[in-house]
MIKOL-713269 format. One record per residue (C-alpha): residue number from 1; residue in one letter; x, y, z. Coordinates in steps of 0.5 Angstrom, whole numbers, plus 500, padded with zeros to 3 digits. Example, Ala and Ser with C-alpha at 12.3 -4.5 7.8 and 13.67 -1.06 7.14 Angstrom:
% MIKOL-713269
<rec i="1" aa="a" u="525" v="491" w="516"/>
<rec i="2" aa="s" u="527" v="498" w="514"/>
END
This chain:
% MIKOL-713269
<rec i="1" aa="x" u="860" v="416" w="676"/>
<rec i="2" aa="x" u="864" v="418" w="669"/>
<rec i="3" aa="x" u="858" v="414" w="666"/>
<rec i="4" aa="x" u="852" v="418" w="671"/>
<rec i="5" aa="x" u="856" v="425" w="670"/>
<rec i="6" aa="x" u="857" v="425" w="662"/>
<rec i="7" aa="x" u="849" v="422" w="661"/>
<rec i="8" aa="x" u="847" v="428" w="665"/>
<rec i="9" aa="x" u="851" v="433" w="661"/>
<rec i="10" aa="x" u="849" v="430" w="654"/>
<rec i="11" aa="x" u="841" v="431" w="656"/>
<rec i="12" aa="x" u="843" v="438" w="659"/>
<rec i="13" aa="x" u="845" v="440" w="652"/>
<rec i="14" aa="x" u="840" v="437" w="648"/>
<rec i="15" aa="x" u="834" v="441" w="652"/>
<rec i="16" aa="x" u="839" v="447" w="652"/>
<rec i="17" aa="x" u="843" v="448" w="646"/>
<rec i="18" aa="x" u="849" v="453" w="649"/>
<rec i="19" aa="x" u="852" v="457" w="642"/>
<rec i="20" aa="x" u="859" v="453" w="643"/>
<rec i="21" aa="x" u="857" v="446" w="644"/>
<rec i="22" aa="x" u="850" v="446" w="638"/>
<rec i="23" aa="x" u="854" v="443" w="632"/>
<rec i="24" aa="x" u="860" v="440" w="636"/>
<rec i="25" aa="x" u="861" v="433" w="633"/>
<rec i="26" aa="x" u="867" v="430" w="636"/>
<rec i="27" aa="x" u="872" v="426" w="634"/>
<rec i="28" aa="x" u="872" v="419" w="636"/>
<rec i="29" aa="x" u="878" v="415" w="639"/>
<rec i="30" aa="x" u="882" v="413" w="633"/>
<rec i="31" aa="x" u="883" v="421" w="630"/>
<rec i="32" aa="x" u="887" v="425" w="634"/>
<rec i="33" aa="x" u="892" v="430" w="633"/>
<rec i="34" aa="x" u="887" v="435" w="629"/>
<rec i="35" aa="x" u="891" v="442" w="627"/>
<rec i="36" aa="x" u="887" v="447" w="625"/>
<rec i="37" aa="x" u="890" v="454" w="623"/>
<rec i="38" aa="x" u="890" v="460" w="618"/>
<rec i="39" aa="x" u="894" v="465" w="619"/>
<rec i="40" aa="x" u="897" v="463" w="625"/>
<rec i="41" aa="x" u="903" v="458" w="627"/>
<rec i="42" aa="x" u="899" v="456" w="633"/>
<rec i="43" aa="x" u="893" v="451" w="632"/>
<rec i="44" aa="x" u="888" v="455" w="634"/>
<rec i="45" aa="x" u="881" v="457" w="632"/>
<rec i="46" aa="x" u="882" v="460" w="626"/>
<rec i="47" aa="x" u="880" v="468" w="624"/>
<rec i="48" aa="x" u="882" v="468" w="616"/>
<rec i="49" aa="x" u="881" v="474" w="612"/>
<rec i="50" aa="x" u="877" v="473" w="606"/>
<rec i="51" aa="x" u="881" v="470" w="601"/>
<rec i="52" aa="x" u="886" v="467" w="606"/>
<rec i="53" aa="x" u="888" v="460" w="606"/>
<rec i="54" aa="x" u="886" v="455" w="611"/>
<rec i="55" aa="x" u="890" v="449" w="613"/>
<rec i="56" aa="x" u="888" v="442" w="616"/>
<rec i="57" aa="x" u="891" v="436" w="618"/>
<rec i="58" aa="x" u="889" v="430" w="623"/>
<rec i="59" aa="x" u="893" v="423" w="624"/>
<rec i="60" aa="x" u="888" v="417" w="624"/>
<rec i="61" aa="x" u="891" v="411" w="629"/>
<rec i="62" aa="x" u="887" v="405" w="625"/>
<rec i="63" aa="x" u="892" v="403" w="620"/>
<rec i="64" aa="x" u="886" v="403" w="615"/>
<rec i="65" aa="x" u="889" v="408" w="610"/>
<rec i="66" aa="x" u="881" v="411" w="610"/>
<rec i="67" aa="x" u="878" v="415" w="604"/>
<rec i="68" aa="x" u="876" v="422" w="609"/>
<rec i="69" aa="x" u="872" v="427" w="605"/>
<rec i="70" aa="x" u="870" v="434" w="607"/>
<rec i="71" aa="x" u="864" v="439" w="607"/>
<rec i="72" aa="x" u="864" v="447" w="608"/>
<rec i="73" aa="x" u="857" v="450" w="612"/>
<rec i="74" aa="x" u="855" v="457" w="612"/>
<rec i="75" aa="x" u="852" v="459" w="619"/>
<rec i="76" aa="x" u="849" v="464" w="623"/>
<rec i="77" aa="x" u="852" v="469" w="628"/>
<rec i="78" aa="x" u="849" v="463" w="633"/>
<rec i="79" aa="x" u="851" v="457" w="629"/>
<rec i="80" aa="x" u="844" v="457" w="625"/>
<rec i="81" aa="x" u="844" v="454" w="619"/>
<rec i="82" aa="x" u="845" v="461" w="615"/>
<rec i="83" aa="x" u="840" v="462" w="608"/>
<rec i="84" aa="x" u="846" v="463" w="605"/>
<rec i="85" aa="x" u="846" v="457" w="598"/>
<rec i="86" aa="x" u="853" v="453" w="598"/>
<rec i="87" aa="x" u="853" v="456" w="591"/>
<rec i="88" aa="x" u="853" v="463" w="594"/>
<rec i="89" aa="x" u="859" v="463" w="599"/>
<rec i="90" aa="x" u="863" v="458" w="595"/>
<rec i="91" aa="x" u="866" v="458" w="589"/>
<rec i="92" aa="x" u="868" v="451" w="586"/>
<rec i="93" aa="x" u="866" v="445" w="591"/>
<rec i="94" aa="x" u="866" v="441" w="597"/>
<rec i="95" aa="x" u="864" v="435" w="598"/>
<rec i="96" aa="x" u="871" v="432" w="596"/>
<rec i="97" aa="x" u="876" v="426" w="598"/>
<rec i="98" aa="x" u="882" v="429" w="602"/>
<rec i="99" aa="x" u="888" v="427" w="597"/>
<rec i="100" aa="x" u="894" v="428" w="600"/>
<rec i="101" aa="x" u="896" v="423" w="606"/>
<rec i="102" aa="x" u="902" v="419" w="609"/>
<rec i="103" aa="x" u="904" v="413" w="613"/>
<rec i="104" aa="x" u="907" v="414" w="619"/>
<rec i="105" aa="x" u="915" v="413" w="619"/>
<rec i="106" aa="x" u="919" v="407" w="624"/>
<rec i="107" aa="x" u="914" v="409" w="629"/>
<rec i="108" aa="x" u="912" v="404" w="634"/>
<rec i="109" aa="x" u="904" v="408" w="634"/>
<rec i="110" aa="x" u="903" v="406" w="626"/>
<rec i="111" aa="x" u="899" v="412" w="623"/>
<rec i="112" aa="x" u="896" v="416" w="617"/>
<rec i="113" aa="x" u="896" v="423" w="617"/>
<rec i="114" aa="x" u="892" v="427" w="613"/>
<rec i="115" aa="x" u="893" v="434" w="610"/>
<rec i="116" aa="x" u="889" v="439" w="607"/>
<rec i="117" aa="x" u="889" v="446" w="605"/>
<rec i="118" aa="x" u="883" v="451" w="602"/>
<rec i="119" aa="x" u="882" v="454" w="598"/>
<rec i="120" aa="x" u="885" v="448" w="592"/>
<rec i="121" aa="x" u="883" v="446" w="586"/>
<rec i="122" aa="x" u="876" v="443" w="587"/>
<rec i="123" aa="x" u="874" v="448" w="593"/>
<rec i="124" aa="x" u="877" v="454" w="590"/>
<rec i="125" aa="x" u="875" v="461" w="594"/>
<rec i="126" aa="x" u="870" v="462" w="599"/>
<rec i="127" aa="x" u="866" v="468" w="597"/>
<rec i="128" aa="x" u="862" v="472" w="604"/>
<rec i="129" aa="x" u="865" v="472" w="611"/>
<rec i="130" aa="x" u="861" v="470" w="617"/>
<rec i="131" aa="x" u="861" v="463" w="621"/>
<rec i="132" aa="x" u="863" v="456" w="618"/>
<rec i="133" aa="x" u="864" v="450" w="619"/>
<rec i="134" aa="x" u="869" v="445" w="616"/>
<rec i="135" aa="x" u="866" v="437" w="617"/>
<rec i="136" aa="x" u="869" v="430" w="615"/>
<rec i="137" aa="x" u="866" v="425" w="614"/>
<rec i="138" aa="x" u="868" v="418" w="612"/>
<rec i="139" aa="x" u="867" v="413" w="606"/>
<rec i="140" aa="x" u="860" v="411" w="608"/>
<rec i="141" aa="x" u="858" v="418" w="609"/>
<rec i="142" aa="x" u="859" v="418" w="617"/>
<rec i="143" aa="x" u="861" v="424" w="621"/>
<rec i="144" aa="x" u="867" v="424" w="624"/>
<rec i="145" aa="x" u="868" v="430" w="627"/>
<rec i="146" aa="x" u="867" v="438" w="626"/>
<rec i="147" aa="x" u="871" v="445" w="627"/>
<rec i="148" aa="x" u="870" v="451" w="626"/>
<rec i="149" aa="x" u="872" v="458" w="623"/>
<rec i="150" aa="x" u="871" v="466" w="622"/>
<rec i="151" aa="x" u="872" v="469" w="615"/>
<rec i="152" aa="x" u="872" v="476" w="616"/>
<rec i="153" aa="x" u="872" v="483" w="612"/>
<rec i="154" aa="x" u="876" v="488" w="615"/>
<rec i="155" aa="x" u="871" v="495" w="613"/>
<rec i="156" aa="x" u="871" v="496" w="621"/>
<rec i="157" aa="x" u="876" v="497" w="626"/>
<rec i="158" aa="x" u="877" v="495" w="633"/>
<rec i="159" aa="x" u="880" v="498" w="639"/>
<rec i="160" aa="x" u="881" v="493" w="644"/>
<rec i="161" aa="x" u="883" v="494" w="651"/>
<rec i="162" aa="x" u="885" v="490" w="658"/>
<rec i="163" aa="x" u="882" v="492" w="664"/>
<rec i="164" aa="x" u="882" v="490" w="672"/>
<rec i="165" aa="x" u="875" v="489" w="674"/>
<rec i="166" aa="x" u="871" v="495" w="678"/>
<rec i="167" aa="x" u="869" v="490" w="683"/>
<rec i="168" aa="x" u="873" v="489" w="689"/>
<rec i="169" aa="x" u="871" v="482" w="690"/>
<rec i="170" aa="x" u="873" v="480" w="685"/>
<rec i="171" aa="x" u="879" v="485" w="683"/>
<rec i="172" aa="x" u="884" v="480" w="684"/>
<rec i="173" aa="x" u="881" v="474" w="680"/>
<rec i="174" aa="x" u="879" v="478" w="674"/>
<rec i="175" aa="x" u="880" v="480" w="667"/>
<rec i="176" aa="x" u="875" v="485" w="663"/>
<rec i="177" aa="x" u="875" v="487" w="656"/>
<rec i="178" aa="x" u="873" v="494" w="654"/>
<rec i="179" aa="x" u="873" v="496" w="647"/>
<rec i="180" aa="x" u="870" v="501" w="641"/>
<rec i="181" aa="x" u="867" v="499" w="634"/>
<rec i="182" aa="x" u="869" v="504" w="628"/>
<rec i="183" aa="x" u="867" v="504" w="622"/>
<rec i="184" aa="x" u="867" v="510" w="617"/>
<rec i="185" aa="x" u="865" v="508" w="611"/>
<rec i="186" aa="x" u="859" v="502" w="613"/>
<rec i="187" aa="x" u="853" v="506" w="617"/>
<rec i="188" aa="x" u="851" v="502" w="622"/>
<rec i="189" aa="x" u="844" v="503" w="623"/>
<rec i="190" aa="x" u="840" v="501" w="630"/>
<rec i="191" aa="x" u="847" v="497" w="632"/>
<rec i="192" aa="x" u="843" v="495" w="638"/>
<rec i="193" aa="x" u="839" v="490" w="633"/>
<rec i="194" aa="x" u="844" v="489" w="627"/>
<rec i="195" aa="x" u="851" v="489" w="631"/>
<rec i="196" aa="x" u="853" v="483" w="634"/>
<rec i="197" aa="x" u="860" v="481" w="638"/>
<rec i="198" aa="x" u="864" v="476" w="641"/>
<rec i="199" aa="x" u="869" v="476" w="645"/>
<rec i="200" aa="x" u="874" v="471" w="646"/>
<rec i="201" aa="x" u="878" v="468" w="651"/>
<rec i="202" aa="x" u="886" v="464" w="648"/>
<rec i="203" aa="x" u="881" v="463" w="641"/>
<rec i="204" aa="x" u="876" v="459" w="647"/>
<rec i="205" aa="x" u="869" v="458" w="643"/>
<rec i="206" aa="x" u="867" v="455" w="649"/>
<rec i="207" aa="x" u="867" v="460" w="653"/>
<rec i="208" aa="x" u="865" v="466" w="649"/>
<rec i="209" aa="x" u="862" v="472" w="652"/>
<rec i="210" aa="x" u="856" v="473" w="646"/>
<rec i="211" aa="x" u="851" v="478" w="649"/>
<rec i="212" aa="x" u="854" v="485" w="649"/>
<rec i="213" aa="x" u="851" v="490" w="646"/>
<rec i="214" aa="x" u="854" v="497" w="645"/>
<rec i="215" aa="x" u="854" v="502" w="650"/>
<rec i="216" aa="x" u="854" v="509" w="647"/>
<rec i="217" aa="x" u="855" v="511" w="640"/>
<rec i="218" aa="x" u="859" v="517" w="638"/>
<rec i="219" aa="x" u="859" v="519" w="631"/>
<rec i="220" aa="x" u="861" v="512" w="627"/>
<rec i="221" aa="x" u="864" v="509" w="634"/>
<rec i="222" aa="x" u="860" v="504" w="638"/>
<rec i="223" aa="x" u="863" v="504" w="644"/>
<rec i="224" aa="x" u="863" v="498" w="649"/>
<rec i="225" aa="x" u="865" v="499" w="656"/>
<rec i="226" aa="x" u="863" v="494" w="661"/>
<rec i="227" aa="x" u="866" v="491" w="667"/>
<rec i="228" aa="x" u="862" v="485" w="670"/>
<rec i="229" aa="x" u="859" v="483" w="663"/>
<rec i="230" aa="x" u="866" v="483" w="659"/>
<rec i="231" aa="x" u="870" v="479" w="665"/>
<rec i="232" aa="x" u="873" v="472" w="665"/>
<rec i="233" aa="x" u="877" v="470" w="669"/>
<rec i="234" aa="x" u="884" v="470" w="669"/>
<rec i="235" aa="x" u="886" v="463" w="670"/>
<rec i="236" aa="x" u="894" v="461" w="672"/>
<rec i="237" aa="x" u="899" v="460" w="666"/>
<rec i="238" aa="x" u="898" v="454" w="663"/>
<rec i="239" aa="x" u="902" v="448" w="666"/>
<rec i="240" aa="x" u="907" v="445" w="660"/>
<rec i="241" aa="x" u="911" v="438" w="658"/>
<rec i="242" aa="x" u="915" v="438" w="652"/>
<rec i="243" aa="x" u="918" v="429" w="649"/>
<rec i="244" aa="x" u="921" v="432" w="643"/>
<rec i="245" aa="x" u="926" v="427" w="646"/>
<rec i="246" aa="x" u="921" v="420" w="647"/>
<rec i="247" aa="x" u="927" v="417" w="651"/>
<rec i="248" aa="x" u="930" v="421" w="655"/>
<rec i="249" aa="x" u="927" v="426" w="660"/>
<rec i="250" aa="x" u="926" v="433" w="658"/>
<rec i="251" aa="x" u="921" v="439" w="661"/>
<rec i="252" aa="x" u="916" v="436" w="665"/>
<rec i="253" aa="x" u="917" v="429" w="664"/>
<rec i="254" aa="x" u="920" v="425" w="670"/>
<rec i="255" aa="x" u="921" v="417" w="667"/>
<rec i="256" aa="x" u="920" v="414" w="661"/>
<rec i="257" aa="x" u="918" v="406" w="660"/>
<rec i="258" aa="x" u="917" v="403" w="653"/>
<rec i="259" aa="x" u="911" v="397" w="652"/>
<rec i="260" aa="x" u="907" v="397" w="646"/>
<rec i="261" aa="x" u="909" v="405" w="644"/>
<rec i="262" aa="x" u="914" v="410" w="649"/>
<rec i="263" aa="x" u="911" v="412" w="656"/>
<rec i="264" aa="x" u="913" v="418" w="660"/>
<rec i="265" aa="x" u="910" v="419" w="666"/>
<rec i="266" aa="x" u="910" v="427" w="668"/>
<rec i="267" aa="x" u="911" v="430" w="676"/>
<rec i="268" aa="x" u="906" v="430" w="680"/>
<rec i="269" aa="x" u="902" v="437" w="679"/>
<rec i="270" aa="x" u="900" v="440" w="686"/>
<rec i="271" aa="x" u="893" v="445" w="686"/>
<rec i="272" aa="x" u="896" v="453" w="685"/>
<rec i="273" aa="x" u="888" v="455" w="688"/>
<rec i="274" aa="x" u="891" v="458" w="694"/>
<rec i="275" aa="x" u="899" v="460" w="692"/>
<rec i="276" aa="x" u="901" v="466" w="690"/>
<rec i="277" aa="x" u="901" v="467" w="682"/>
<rec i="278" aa="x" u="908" v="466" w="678"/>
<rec i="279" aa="x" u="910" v="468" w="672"/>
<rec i="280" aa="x" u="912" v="463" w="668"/>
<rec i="281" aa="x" u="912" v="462" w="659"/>
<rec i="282" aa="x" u="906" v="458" w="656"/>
<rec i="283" aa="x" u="902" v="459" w="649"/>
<rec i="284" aa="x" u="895" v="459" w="652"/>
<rec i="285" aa="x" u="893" v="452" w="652"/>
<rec i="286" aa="x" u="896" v="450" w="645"/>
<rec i="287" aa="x" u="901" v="445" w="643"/>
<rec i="288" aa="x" u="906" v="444" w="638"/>
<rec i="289" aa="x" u="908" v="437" w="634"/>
<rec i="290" aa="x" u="915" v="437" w="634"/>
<rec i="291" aa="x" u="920" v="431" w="634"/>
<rec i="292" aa="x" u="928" v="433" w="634"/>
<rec i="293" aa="x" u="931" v="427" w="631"/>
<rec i="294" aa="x" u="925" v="427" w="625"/>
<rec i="295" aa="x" u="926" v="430" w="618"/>
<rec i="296" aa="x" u="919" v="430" w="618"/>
<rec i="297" aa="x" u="915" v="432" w="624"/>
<rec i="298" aa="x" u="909" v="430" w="621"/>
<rec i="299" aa="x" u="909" v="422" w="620"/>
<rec i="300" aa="x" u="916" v="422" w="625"/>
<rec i="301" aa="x" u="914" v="424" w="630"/>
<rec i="302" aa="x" u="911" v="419" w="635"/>
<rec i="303" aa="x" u="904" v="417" w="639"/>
<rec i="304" aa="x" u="907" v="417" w="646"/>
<rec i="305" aa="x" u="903" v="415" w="652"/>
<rec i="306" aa="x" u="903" v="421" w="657"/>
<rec i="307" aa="x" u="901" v="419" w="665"/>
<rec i="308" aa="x" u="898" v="425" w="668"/>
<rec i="309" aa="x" u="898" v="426" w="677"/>
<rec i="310" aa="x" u="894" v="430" w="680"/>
<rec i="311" aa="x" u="895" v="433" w="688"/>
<rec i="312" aa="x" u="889" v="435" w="689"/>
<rec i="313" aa="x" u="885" v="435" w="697"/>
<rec i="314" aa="x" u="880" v="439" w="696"/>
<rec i="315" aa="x" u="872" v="436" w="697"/>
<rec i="316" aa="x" u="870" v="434" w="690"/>
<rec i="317" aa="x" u="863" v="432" w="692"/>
<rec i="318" aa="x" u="860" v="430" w="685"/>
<rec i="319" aa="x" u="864" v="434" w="681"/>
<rec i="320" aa="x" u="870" v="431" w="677"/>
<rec i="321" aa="x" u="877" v="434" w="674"/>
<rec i="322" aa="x" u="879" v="433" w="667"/>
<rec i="323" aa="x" u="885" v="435" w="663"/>
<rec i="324" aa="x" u="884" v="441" w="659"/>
<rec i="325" aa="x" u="886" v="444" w="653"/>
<rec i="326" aa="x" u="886" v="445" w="645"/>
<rec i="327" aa="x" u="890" v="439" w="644"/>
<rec i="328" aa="x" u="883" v="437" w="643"/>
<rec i="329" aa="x" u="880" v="443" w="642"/>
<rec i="330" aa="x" u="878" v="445" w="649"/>
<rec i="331" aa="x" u="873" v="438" w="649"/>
<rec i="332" aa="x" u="871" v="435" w="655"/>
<rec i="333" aa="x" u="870" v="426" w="655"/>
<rec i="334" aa="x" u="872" v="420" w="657"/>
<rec i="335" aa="x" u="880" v="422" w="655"/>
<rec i="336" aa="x" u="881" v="427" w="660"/>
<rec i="337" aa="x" u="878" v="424" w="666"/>
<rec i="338" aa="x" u="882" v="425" w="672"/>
<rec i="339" aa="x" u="880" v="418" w="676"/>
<rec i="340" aa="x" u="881" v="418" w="684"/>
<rec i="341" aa="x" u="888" v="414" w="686"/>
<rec i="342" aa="x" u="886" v="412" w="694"/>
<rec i="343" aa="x" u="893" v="409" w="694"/>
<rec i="344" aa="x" u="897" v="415" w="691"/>
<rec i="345" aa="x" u="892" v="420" w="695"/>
<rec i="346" aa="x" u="892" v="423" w="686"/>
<rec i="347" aa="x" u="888" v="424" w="681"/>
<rec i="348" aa="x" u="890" v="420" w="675"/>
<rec i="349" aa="x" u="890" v="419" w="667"/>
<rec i="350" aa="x" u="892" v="416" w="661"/>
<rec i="351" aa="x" u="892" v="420" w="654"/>
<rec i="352" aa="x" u="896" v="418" w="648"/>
<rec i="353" aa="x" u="900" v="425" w="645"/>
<rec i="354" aa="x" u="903" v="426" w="639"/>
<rec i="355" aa="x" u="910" v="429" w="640"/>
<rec i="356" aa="x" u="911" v="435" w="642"/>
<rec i="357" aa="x" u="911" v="442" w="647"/>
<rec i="358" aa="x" u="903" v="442" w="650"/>
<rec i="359" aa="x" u="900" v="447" w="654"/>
<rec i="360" aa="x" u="894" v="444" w="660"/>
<rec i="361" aa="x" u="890" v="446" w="665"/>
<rec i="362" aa="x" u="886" v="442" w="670"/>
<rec i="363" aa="x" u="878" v="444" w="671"/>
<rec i="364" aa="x" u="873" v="442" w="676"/>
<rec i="365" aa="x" u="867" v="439" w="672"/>
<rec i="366" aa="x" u="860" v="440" w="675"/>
<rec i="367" aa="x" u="854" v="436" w="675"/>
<rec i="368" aa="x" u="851" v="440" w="670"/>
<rec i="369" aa="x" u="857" v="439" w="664"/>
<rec i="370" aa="x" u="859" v="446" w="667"/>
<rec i="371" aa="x" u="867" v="448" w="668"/>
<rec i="372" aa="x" u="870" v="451" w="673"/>
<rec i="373" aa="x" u="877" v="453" w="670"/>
<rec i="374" aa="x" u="880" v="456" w="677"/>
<rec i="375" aa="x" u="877" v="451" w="682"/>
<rec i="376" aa="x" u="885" v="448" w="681"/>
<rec i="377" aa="x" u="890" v="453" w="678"/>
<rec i="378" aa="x" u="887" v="459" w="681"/>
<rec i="379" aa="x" u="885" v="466" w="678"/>
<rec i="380" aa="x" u="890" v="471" w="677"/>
<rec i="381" aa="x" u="889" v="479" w="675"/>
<rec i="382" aa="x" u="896" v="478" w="673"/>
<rec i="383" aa="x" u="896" v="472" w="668"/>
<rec i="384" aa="x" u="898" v="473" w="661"/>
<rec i="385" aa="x" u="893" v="471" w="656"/>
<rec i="386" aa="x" u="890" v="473" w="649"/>
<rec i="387" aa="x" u="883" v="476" w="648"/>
<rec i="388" aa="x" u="880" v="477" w="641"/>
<rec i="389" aa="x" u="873" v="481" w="639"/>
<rec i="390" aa="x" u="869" v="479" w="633"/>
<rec i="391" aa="x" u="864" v="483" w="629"/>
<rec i="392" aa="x" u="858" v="482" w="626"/>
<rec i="393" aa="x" u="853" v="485" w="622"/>
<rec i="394" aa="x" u="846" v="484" w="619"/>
<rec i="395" aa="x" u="843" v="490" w="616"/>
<rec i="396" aa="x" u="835" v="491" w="615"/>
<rec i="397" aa="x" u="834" v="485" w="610"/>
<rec i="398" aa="x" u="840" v="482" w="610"/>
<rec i="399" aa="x" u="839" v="474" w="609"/>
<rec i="400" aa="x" u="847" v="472" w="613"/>
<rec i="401" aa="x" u="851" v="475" w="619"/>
<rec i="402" aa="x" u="857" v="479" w="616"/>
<rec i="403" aa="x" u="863" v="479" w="619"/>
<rec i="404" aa="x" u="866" v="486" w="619"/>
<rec i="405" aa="x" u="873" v="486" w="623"/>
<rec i="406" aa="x" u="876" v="484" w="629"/>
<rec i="407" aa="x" u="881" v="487" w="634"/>
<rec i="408" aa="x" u="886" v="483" w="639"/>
<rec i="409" aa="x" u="890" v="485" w="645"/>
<rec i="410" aa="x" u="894" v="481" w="651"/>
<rec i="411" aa="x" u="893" v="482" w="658"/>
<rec i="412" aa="x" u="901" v="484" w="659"/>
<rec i="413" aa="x" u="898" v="490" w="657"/>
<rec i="414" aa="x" u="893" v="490" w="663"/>
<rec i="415" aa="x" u="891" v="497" w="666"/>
<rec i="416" aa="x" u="887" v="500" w="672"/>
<rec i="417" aa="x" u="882" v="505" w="670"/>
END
């Protein structure tokens, strides 16, 4: 079924490219643990300003100590290639091996991990704003994986507000974004045509709203005050284990095995469809590598095998459940896949995890790739989550989509009109 399922997904997109899956390349089983961050303490899809630094870091698992190499590409609002020479929006080079790396330390899951931070000496600044992508190739000129940053200008400012939806059906499941574009000193000439915008969920790329256009304009203020367009769902707050301690049973691990590297079995997770909502804490879906005997988290900690269960008696048909979250970059494949145990009556998997504190959901994949993320845990109007709106500009004759500002808002701060 896995096998049926993933080759129906992949035909799917290469005859319908969707804006958050066409330059995905995902990393293969023996990377893991890509952190990717700018300006903020969580890996996280990252939004730096012009001049900022961006870092990365990845563990490889083969005990190879391999030569990896980077490249940095400049795109199109729709992540197509932008026109844009290399020369033009990088000052220095790419193109350049990945320096700084270490091997793990008495761990049972031997590792290299892998640093690197922009700008540096080769790749000194990058120069516009817009879409990147960052790729890592290895030795013989393959790719490895792929990830993705916004390099913004601030010359624009966004308000940003939290909404309930309009719609009766739907009041207590949804969460709506409203917001206004204002930008005094850029005159934004046929905004319908020349801005663009994109509306994040918990810094999701995969579930961005990307087709909204301004609804009034009052003087140098756009203004987007949709209801239905702008929804997602609210979600339910994310489940959460925390193995700083690999030997002892700590926040959501139930019992711990050693075989070939340490083996946390967590509790067994029931459906929250159907209950009521409850507040509990969570980072929204990110995770924090941490090892609280280690002086160096980085090439301390260890890989630890964490056993997933899953209650869950609703008919599932030909749909599947995954595991869901930005531990690797919101992806769904072969790793999350929730298998059916007739003996348990639970749905069951296997992943290694580097140490630490993660957030994770479980969502209904259908046949046709796409998610449902509340088919599970539920949609709450009431659930804590992050929102971020990105603004593009390309003027008449312009060659690249700049981008211009970026607002955020949480939904704690959700209101009725």
């Amino acid at each position: 079924m896995l096998k049926t399922l993933s080759a129906a997904f992949l035909f799917i997109l290469s005859v319908f490219p969707a804006f958050s899956q066409i330059i995905e390349k995902v990393e293969p089983t023996y990377i893991s643990t890509i952190q990717f961050r700018g300006a903020t303490d969580l890996s996280q899809l990252p939004i730096i300003n012009l001049g900022n630094n961006l870092q990365l870091s990845f563990d490889a698992l083969n005990g190879e100590e391999e030569d990896f190499y980077y490249t940095i590409t400049h795109y199109n609002f729709d992540w197509t290639p932008s026109d844009l020479s290399k020369s033009e929006y990088l000052d220095g080079f790419d193109d350049v091996r990945i320096q700084d790396y270490q091997n793990s330390l008495n761990t049972l899951q031997i590792y290299s991990h892998y640093e690197l931070s922009i700008p540096n000496r080769d790749t000194r600044a990058i120069k516009k704003s817009g879409n990147y992508l960052l790729s890592i190739y290895n030795s013989d000129g393959d790719l490895i994986f792929t990830r993705r940053f916004l390099v913004i200008e601030n010359i624009a400012s966004v308000g940003v507000e939290i909404k309930r939806a309009r719609d009766l059906r739907v009041i207590e499941e949804k969460q709506v974004v409203q917001f206004t574009v204002n930008s005094p000193n850029l005159l934004l000439i046929n905004p319908k045509q020349t801005v663009k915008t994109l509306v994040l969920q918990n810094s999701n790329l995969k579930t961005a709203i990307t087709d909204l256009v301004p609804q009034y304009t009052m003087g140098n203020e756009l203004i987007y005050r949709y209801d239905k367009e702008a929804s997602f769902g609210g979600g339910n707050e994310f489940l959460a284990f925390d193995n700083k301690d690999e030997r002892s049973a700590s926040n959501g691990v139930r019992s711990i095995q050693v075989t070939d590297v340490y083996e946390n079995y967590l509790y067994t997770n029931i459906s929250r469809y159907n209950r009521p909502y409850t507040y509990n804490p969570d980072i929204n879906g990110n995770f924090v590598v941490r090892n609280i005997d280690a002086q160096n988290q980085n090439i301390e900690a260890e890989y630890v095998r964490m056993h997933f269960n899953l209650q869950y008696f609703e008919d599932l048909g030909d749909k599947e459940i995954h595991l869901y979250g930005n531990f690797n970059n919101w992806t769904i494949d072969g790793s999350t896949y929730m298998k059916y145990d007739p003996k348990s009556d639970t749905y069951r998997t296997t992943r290694l995890f580097k140490q630490g504190f993660y957030n994770y959901k479980y969502v209904v994949v259908n046949r046709d790739g796409t998610i449902d993320p509340g088919a599970v845990s539920g949609d709450f109007w009431q659930t804590e989550n992050n929102y971020t709106v990105i603004v593009y500009f390309r003027d008449l004759g312009a060659r690249y989509d700049r981008i211009i500002g970026v607002g955020y808002a949480n939904s704690t701060n959700i209101s009725n009109n």
